[in-house]
GUKEKE-669097 format. One line per field, with one value per residue: residue in three letters; x, z, y of N, C-alpha, C, O, CB in turn; residue number from 1. Coordinates in steps of 0.1 Angstrom, whole numbers. Glycine has a CB too. Example, Ala and Ser with C-alpha at 12.3 -4.5 7.8 and 13.67 -1.06 7.14 Angstrom:
% GUKEKE-669097
code	ala;ser
n_c1	132;128
n_c3	78;71
n_c2	-57;-22
ca_c1	123;137
ca_c3	78;71
ca_c2	-45;-11
c_c1	132;129
c_c3	78;79
c_c2	-33;0
o_c1	142;134
o_c3	85;80
o_c2	-33;11
cb_c1	113;141
cb_c3	90;57
cb_c2	-45;-6
pos	1;2
***
This chain:
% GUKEKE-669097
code	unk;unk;unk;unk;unk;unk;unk;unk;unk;unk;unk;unk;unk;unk;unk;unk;unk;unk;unk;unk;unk;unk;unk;unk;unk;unk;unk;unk;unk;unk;unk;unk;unk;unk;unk;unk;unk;unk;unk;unk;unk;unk;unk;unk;unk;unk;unk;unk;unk;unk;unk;unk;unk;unk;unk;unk;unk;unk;unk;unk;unk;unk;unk;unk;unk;unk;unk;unk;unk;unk;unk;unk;unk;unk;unk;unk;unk;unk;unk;unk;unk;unk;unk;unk;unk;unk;unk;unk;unk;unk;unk;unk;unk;unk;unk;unk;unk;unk;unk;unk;unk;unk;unk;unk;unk;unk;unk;unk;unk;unk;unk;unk;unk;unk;unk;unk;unk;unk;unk;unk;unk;unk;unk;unk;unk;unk;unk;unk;unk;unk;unk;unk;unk;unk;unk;unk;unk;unk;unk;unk;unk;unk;unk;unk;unk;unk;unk;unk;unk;unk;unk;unk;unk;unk;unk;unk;unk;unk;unk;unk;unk;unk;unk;unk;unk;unk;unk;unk;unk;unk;unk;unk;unk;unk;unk;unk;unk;unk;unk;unk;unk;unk;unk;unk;unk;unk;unk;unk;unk;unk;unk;unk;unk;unk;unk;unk;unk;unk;unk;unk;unk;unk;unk;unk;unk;unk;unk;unk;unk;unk;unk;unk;unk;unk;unk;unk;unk;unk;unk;unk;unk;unk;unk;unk;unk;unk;unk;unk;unk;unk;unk;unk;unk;unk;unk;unk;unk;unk;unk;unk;unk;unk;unk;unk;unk;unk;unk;unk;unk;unk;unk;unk;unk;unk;unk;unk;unk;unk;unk;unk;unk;unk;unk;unk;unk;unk;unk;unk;unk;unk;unk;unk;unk;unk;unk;unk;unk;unk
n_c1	1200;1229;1251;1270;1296;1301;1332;1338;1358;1365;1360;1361;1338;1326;1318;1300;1283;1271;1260;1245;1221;1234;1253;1291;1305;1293;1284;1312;1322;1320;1322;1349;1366;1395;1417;1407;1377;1370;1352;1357;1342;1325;1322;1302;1292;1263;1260;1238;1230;1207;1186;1198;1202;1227;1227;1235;1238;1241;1271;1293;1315;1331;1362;1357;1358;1378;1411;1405;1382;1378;1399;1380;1373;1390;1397;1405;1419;1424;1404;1385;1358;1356;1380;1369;1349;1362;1376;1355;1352;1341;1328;1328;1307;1290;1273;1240;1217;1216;1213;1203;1205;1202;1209;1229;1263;1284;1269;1263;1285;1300;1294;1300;1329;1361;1379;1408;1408;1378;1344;1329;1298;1301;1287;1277;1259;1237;1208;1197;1188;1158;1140;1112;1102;1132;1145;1137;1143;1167;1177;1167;1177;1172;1186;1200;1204;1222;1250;1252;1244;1256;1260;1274;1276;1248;1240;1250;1238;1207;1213;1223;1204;1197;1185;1158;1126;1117;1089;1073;1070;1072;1100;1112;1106;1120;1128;1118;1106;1106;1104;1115;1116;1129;1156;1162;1141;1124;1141;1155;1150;1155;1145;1156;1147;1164;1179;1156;1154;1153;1167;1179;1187;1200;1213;1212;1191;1197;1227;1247;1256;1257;1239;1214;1195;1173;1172;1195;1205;1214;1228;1228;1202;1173;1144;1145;1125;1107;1126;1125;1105;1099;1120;1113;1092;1103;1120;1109;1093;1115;1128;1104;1102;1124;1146;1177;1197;1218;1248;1255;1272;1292;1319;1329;1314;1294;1266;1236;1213;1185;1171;1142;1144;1148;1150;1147;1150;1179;1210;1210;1226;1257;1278;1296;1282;1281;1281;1255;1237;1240
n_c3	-171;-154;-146;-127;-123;-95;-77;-49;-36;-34;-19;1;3;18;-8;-7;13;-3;-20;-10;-13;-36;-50;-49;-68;-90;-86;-84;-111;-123;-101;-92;-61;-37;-18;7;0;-5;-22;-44;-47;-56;-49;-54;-60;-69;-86;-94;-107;-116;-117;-100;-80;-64;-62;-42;-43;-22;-2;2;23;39;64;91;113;128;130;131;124;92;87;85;61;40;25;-8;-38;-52;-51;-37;-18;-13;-31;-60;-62;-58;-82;-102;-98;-77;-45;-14;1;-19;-24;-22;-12;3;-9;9;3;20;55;59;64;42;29;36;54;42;50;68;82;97;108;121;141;150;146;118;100;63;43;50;41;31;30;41;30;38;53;75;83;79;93;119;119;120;136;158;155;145;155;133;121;132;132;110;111;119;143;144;117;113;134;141;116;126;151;142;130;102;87;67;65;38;15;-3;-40;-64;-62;-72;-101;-118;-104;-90;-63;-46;-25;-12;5;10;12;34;54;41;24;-5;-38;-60;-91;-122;-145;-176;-207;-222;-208;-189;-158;-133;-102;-82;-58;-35;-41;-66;-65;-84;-122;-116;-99;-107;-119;-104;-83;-73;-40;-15;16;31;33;51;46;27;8;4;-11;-35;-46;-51;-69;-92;-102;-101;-120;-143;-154;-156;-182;-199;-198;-204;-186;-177;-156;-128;-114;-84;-66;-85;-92;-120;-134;-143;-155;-170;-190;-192;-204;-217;-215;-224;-202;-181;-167;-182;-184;-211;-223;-214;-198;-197;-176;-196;-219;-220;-216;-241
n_c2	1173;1164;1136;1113;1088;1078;1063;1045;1028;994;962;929;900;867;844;827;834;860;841;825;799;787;768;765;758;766;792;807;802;830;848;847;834;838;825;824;816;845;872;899;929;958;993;1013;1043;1068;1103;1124;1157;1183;1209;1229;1211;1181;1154;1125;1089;1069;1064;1046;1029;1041;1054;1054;1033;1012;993;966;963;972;949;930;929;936;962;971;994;1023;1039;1059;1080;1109;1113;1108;1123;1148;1144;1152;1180;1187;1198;1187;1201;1211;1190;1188;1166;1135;1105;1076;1044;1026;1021;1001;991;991;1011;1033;1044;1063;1088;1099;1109;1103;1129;1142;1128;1132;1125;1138;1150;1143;1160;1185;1205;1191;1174;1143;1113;1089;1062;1062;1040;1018;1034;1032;1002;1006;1017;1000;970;939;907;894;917;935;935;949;973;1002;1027;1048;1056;1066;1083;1111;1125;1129;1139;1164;1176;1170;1150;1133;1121;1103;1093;1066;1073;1095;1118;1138;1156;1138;1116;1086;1067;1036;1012;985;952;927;921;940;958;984;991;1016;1025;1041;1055;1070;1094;1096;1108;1101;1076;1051;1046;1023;1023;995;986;972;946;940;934;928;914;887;883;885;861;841;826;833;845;866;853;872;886;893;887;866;848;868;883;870;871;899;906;890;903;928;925;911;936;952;939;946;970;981;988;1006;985;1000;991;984;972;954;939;941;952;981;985;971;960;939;907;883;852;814;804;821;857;873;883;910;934;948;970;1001;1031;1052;1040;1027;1046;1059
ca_c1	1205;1241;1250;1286;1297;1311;1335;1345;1367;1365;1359;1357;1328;1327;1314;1291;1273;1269;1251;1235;1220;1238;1265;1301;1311;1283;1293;1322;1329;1316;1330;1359;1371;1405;1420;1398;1364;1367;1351;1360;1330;1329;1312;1297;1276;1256;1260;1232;1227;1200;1177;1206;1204;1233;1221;1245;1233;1249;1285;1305;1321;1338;1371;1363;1355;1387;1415;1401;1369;1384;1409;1371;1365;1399;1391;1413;1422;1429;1392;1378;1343;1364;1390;1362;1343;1375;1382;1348;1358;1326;1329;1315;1299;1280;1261;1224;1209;1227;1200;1207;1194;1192;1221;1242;1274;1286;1261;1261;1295;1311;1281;1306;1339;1368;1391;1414;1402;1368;1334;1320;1297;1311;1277;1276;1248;1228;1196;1201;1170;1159;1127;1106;1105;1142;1148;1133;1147;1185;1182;1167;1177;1175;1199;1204;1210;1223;1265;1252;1243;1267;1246;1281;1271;1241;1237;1253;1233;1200;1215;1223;1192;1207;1176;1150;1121;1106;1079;1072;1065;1079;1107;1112;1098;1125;1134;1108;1113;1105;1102;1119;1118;1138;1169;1162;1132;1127;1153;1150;1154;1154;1144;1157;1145;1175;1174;1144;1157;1153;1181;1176;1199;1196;1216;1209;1183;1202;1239;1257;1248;1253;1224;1201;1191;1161;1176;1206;1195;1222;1225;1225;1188;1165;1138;1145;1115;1099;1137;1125;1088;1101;1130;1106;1085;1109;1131;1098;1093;1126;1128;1089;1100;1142;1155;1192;1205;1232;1249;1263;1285;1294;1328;1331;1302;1287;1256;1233;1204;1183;1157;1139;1150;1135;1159;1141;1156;1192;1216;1212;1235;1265;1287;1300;1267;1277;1279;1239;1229;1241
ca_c3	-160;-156;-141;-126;-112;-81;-71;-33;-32;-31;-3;-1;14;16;-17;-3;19;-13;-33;-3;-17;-51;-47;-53;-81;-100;-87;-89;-123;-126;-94;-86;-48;-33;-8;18;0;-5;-36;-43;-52;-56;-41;-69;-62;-85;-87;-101;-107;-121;-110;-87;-70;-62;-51;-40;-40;-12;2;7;35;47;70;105;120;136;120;132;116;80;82;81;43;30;17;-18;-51;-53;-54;-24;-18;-14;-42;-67;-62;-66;-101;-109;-93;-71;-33;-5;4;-27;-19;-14;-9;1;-6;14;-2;29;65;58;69;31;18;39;61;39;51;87;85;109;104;134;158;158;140;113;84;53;36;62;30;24;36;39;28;44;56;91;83;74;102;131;120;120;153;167;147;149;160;119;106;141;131;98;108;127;149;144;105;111;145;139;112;134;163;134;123;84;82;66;57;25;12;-15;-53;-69;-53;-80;-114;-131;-99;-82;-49;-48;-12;-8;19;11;17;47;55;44;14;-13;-51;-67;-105;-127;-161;-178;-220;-226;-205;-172;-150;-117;-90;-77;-46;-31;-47;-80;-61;-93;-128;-112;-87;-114;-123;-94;-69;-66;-37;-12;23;40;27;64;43;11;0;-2;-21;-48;-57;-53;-77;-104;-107;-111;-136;-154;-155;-166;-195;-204;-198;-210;-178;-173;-137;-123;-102;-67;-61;-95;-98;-133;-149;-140;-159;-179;-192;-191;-217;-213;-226;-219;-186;-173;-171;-181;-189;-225;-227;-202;-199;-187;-180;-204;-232;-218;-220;-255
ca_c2	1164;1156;1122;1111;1074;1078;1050;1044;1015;978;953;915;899;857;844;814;846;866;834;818;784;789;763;776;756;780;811;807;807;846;854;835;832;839;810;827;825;856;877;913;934;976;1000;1021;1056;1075;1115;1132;1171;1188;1225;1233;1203;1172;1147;1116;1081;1061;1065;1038;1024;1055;1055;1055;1023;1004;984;954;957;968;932;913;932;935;969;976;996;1036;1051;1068;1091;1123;1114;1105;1137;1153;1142;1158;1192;1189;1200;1179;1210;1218;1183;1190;1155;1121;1091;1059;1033;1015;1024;991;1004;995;1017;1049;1044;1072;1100;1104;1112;1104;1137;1147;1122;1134;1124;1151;1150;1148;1165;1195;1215;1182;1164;1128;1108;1077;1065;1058;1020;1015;1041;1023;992;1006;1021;988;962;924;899;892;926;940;937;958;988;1009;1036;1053;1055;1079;1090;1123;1126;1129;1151;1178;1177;1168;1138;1138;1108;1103;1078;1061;1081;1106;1125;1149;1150;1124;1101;1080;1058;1024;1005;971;950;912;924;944;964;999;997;1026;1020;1051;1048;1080;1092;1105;1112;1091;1060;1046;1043;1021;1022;986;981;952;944;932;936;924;910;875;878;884;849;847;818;836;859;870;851;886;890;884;875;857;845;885;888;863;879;911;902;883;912;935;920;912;953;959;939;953;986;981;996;997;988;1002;979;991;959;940;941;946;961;993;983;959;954;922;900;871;839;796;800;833;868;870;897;910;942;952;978;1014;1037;1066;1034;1016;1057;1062
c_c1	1219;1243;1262;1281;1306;1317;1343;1355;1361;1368;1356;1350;1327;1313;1295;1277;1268;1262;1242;1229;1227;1251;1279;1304;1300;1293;1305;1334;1327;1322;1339;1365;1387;1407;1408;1382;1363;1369;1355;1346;1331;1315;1311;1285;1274;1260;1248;1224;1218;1192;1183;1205;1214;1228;1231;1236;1239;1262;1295;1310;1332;1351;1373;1365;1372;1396;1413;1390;1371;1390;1398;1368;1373;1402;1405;1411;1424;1420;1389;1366;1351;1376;1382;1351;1354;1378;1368;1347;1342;1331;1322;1306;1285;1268;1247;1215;1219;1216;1208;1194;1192;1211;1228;1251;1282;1280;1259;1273;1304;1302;1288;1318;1353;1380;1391;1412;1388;1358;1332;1311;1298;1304;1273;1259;1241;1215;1201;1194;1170;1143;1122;1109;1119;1148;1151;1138;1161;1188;1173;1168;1175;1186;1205;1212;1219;1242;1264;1250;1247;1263;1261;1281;1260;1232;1233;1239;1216;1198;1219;1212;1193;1191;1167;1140;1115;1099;1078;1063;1075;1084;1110;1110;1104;1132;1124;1118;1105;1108;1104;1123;1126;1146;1168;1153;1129;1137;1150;1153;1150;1153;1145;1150;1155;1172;1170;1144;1151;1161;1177;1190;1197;1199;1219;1201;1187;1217;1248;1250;1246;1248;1212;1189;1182;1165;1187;1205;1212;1217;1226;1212;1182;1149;1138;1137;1109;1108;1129;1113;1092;1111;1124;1099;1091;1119;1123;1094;1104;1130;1113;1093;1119;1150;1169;1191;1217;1239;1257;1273;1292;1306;1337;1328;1296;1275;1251;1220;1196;1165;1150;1145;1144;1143;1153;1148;1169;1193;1210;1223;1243;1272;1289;1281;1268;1276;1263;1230;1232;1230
c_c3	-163;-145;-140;-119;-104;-77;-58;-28;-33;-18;-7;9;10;4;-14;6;6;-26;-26;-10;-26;-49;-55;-66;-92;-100;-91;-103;-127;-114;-85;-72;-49;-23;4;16;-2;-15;-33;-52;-47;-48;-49;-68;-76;-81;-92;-98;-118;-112;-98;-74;-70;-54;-53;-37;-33;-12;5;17;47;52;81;114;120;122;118;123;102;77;79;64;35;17;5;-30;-43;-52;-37;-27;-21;-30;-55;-68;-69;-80;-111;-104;-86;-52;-26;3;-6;-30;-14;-9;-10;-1;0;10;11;40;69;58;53;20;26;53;55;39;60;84;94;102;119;146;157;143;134;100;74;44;44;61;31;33;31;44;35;47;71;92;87;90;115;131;123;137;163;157;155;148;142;115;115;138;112;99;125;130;145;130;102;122;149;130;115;141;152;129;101;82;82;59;47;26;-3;-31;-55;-56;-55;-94;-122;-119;-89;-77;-48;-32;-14;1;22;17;35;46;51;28;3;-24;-58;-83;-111;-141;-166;-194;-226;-225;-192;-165;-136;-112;-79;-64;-40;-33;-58;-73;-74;-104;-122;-103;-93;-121;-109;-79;-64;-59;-25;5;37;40;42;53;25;1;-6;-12;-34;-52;-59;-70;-93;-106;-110;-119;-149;-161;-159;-175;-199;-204;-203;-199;-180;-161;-137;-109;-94;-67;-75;-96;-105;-140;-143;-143;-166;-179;-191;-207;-210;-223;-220;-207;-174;-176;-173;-187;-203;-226;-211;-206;-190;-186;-191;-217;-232;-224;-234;-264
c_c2	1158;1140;1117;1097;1079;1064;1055;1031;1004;969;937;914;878;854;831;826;856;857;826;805;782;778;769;772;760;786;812;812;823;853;847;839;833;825;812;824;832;863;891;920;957;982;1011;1033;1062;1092;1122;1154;1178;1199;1225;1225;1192;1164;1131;1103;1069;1065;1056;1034;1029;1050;1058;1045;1021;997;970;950;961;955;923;920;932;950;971;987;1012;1046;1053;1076;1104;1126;1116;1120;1148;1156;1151;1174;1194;1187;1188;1191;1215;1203;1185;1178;1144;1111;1079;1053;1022;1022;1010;999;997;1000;1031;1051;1059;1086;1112;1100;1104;1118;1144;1139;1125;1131;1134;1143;1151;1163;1171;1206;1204;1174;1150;1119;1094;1075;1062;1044;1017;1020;1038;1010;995;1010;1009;978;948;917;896;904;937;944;948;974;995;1023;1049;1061;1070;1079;1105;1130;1132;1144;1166;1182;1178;1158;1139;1123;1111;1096;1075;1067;1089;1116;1133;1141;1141;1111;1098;1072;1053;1017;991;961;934;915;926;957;979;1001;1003;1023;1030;1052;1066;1078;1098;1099;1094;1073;1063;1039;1038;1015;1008;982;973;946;933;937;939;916;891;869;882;872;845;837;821;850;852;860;860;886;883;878;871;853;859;890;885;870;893;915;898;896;926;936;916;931;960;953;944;969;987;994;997;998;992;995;984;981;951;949;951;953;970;991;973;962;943;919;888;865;824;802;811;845;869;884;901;920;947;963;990;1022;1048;1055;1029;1033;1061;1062
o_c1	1221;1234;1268;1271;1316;1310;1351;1358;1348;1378;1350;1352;1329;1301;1284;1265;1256;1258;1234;1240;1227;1261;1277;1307;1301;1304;1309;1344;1335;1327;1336;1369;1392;1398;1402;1374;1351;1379;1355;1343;1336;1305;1321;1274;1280;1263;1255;1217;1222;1191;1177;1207;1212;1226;1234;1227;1243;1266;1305;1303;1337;1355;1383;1373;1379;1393;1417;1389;1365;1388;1400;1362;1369;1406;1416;1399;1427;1423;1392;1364;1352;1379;1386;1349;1354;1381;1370;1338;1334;1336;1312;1297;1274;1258;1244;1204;1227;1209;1218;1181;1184;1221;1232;1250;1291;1282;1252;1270;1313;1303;1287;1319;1346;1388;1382;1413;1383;1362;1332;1315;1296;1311;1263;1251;1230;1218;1206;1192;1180;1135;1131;1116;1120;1155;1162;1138;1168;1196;1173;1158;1177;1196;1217;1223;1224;1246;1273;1254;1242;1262;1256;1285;1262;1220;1224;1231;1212;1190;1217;1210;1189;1186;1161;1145;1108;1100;1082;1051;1086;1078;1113;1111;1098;1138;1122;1130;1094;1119;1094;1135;1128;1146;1171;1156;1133;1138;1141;1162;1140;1165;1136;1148;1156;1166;1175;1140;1146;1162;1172;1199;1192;1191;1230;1201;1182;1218;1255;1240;1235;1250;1201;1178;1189;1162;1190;1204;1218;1205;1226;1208;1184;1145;1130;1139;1107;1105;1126;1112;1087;1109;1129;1103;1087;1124;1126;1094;1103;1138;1117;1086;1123;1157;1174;1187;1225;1235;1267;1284;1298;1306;1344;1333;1289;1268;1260;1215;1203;1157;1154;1149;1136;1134;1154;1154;1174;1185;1203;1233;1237;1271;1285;1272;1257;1270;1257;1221;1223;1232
o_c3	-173;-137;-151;-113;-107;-74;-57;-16;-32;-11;-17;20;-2;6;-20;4;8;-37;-32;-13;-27;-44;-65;-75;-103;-107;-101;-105;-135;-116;-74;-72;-60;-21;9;25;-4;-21;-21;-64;-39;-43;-50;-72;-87;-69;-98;-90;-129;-100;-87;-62;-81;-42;-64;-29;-40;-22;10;24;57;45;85;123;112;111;109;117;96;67;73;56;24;6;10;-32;-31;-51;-28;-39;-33;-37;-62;-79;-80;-87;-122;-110;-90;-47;-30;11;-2;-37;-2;-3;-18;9;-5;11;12;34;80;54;54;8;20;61;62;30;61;82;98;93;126;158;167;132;142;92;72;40;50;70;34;44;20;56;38;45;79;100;98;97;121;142;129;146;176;150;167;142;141;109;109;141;105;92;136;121;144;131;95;122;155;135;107;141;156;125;93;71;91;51;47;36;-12;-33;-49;-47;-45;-97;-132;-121;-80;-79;-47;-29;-17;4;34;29;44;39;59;23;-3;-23;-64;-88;-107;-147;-160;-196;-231;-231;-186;-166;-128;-115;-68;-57;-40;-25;-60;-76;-76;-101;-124;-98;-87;-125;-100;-68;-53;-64;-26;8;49;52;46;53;16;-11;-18;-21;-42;-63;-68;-79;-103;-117;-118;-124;-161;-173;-164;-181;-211;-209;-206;-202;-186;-154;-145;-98;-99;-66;-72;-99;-102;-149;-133;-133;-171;-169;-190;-213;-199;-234;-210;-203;-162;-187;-163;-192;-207;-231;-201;-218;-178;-194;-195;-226;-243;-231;-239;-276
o_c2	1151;1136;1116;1094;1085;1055;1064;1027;1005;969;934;919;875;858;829;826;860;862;820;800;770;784;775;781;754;787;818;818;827;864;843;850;830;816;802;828;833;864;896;917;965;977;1018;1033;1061;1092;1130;1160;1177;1198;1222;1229;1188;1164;1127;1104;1060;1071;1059;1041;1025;1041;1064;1046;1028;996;963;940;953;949;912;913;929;950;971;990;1013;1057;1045;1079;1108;1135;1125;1125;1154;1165;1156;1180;1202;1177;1182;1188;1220;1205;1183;1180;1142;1110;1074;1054;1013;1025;1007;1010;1005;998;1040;1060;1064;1093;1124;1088;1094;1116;1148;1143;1119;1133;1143;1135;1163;1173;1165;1210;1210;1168;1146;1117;1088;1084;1061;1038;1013;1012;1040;1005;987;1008;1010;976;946;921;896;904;947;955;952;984;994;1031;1060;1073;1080;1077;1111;1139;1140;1154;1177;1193;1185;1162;1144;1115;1121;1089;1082;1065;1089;1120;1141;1129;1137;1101;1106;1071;1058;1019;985;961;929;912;919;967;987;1012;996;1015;1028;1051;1074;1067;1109;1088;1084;1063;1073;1027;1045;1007;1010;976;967;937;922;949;949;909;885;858;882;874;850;839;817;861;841;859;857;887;871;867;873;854;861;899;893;876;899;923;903;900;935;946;917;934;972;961;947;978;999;1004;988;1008;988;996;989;986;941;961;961;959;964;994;965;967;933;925;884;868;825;810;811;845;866;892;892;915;948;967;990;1019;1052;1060;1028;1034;1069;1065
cb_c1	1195;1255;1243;1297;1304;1301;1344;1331;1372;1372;1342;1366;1308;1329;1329;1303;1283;1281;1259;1224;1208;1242;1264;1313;1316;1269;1296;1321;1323;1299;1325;1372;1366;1406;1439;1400;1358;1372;1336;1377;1314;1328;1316;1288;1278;1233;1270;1224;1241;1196;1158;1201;1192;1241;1201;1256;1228;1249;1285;1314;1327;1330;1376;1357;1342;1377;1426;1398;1354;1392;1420;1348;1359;1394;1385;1417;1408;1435;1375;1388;1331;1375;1400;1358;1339;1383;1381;1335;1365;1313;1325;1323;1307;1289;1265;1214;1197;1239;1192;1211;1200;1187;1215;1244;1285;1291;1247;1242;1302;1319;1263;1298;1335;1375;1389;1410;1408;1368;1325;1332;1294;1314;1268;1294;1253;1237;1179;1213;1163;1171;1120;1088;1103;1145;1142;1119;1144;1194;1175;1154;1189;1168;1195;1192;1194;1217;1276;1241;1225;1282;1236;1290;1262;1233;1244;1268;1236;1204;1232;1231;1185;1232;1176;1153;1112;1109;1062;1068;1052;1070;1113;1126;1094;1143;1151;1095;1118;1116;1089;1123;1101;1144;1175;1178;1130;1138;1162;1154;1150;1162;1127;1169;1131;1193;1189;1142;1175;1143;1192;1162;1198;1198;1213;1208;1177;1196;1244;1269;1253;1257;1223;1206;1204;1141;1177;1216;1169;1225;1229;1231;1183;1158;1123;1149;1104;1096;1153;1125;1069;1108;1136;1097;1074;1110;1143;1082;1091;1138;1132;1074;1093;1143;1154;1206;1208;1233;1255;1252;1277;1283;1325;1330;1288;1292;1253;1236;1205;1176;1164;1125;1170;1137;1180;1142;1154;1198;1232;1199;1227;1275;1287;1317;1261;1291;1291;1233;1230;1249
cb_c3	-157;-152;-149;-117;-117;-67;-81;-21;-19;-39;8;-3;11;30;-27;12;33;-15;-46;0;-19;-57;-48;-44;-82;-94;-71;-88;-135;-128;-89;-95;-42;-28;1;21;5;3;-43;-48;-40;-77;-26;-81;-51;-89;-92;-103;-107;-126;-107;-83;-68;-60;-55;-28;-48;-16;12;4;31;61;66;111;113;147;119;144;122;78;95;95;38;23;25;-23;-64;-65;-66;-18;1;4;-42;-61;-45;-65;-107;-109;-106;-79;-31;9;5;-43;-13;-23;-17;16;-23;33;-19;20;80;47;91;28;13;45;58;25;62;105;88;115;90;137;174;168;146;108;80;42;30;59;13;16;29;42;9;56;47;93;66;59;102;132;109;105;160;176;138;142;173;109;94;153;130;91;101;119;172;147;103;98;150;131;108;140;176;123;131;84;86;59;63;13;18;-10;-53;-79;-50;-78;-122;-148;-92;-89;-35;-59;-6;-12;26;-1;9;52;65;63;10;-10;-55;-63;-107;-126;-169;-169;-230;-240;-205;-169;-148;-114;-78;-84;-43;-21;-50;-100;-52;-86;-142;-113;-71;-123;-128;-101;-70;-75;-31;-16;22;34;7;83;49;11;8;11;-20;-49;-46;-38;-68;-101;-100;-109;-133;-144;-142;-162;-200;-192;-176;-235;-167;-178;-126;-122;-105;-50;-49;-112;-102;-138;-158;-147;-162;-175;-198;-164;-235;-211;-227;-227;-187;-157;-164;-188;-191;-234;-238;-196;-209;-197;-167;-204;-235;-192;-211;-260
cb_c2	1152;1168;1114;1124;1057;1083;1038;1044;1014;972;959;904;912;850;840;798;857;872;824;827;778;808;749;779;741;791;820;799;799;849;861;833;818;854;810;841;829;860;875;916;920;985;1003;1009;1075;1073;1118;1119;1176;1179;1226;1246;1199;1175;1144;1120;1078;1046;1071;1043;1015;1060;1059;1064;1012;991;985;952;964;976;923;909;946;920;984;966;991;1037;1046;1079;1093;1125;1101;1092;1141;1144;1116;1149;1205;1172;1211;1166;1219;1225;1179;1198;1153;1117;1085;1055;1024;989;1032;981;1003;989;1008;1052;1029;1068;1092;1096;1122;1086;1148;1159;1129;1149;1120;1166;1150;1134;1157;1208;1222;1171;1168;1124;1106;1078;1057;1059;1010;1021;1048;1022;985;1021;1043;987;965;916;881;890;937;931;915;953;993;1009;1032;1047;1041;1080;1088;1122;1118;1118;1147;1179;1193;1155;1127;1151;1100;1101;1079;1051;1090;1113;1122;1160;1158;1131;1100;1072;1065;1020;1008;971;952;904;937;946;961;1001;988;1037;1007;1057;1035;1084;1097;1103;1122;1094;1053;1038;1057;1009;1039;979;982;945;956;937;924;916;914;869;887;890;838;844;805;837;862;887;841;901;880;900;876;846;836;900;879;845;879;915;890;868;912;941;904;904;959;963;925;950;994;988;991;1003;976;1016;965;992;944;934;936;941;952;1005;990;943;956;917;892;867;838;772;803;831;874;857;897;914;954;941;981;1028;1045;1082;1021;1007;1067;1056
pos	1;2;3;4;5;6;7;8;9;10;11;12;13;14;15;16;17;18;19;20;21;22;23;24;25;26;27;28;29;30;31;32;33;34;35;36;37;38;39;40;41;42;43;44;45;46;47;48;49;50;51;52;53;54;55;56;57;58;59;60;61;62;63;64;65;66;67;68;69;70;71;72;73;74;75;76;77;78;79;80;81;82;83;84;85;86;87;88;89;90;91;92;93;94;95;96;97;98;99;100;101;102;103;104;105;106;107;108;109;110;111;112;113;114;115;116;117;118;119;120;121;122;123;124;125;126;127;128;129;130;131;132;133;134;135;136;137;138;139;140;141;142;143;144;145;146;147;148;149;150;151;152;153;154;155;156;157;158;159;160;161;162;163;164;165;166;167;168;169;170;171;172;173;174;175;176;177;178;179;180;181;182;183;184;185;186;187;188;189;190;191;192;193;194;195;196;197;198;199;200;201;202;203;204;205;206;207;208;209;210;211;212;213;214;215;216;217;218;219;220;221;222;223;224;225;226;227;228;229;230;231;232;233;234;235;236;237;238;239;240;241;242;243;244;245;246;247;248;249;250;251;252;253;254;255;256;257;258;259;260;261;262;263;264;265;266;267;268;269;270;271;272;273;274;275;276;277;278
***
């Protein structure tokens, strides 16, 4: 099994919505604010390839939506989906599976294209997983999660017949799928075994290492409270079991580990993923 980070750029999202009760002069200190409020946080896929298969874990925030609706994120830095593939000399054709961990349009915005004026999929070869629950929620959503998911995202997707549902277990014999529903109903957490670890792809689940501490749950999350038990039991399971996460949004750190300590779960080890898999 090989294993690439995919990065798609950076976006700011207001810091007080990203720590919800956590007051700022916390957060703050770990993720400091601009004049606006406004934190900057990555957008971080996984790659993984193994028995002639690619499989992509979330996309990014793509490039078709409006210039109006980029000025609310602020998108920055140099990486892109297509550039980032690129650098690993890997086609968007030779893609065979895209997983969305959940159709927030900064987690599967970069699935659909805009080239020439017109809509295409980027992943023309690939199935792009998702589930019934999650499914039914994105194509009718609630007045909460309704400015999140952009039917523009994965419509296409559908009418090609590219989509496909999974459920919950094993999805092939080293990455299980995990059903989480705080955040937002339906959302996937794909847990790999790669040389004799356990790699979980957190999402939004654990965004960043400083939403790991259990009251700091995101004020996107519709229901918060199923965040926090969901949250406690599995940060209890990854120090018992010495997961690493890989964090979709932090910044800084690609990964970490966590321990207990008197205060509850806290980081113990950070860093790049090829140094947490060493």
């Amino acid at each position: 099994m090989k294993i690439h980070v995919i990065n798609t750029g950076k976006f700011k999202l207001d810091g007080g919505a990203m720590f919800g009760v956590v007051p700022k002069t916390i957060w703050a200190k770990t993720n400091p604010p601009d004049e606006n409020n406004m934190c900057s946080w990555s957008m971080r896929c996984l790659l993984i390839e193994f028995d002639n298969k690619k499989i992509l874990i979330d996309t990014g925030i793509g490039n078709k939506q409006s210039e109006k609706f980029f000025k609310h994120f602020y998108l920055h830095g140099e990486d892109s989906l297509e550039k980032s593939l690129a650098q690993i000399e890997i086609d968007p054709d030779e893609i065979t599976h895209v997983f969305l961990t959940h159709l927030h349009f900064d987690h599967c915005g970069g699935a659909i294209i805009n080239r020439n004026n017109k809509h295409e999929i980027l992943f023309k070869n690939a199935q792009h997983l998702t589930n019934k629950i999650h499914w039914e929620l994105a194509n009718n959503p609630n007045d909460r999660e309704k400015a999140s998911f952009l039917r523009e995202n994965f419509n296409l997707i559908a009418e090609k017949k590219k989509l496909k549902f999974i459920n919950e277990g094993n999805l092939y014999n080293d990455i299980e799928v995990r059903f989480f529903h705080g955040h937002t109903a339906g959302q996937m957490i794909p847990i790999i075994n790669i040389k004799n670890k356990k790699l979980v792809f957190t999402a939004d689940l654990i965004p960043s290492i400083g939403h790991i501490p259990l009251p700091y749950v995101m004020g996107y999350d519709t229901q918060p409270l199923i965040t926090l038990k969901e949250k406690k039991h599995f940060l209890d399971e990854a120090v018992n079991e010495g997961y690493i996460l890989f964090l979709e949004h932090d910044y800084h750190h690609e990964c970490c580990t966590v321990k207990k300590t008197e205060r509850g779960v806290r980081v113990d080890k950070y860093g790049s993923l090829s140094e947490l898999l060493t």
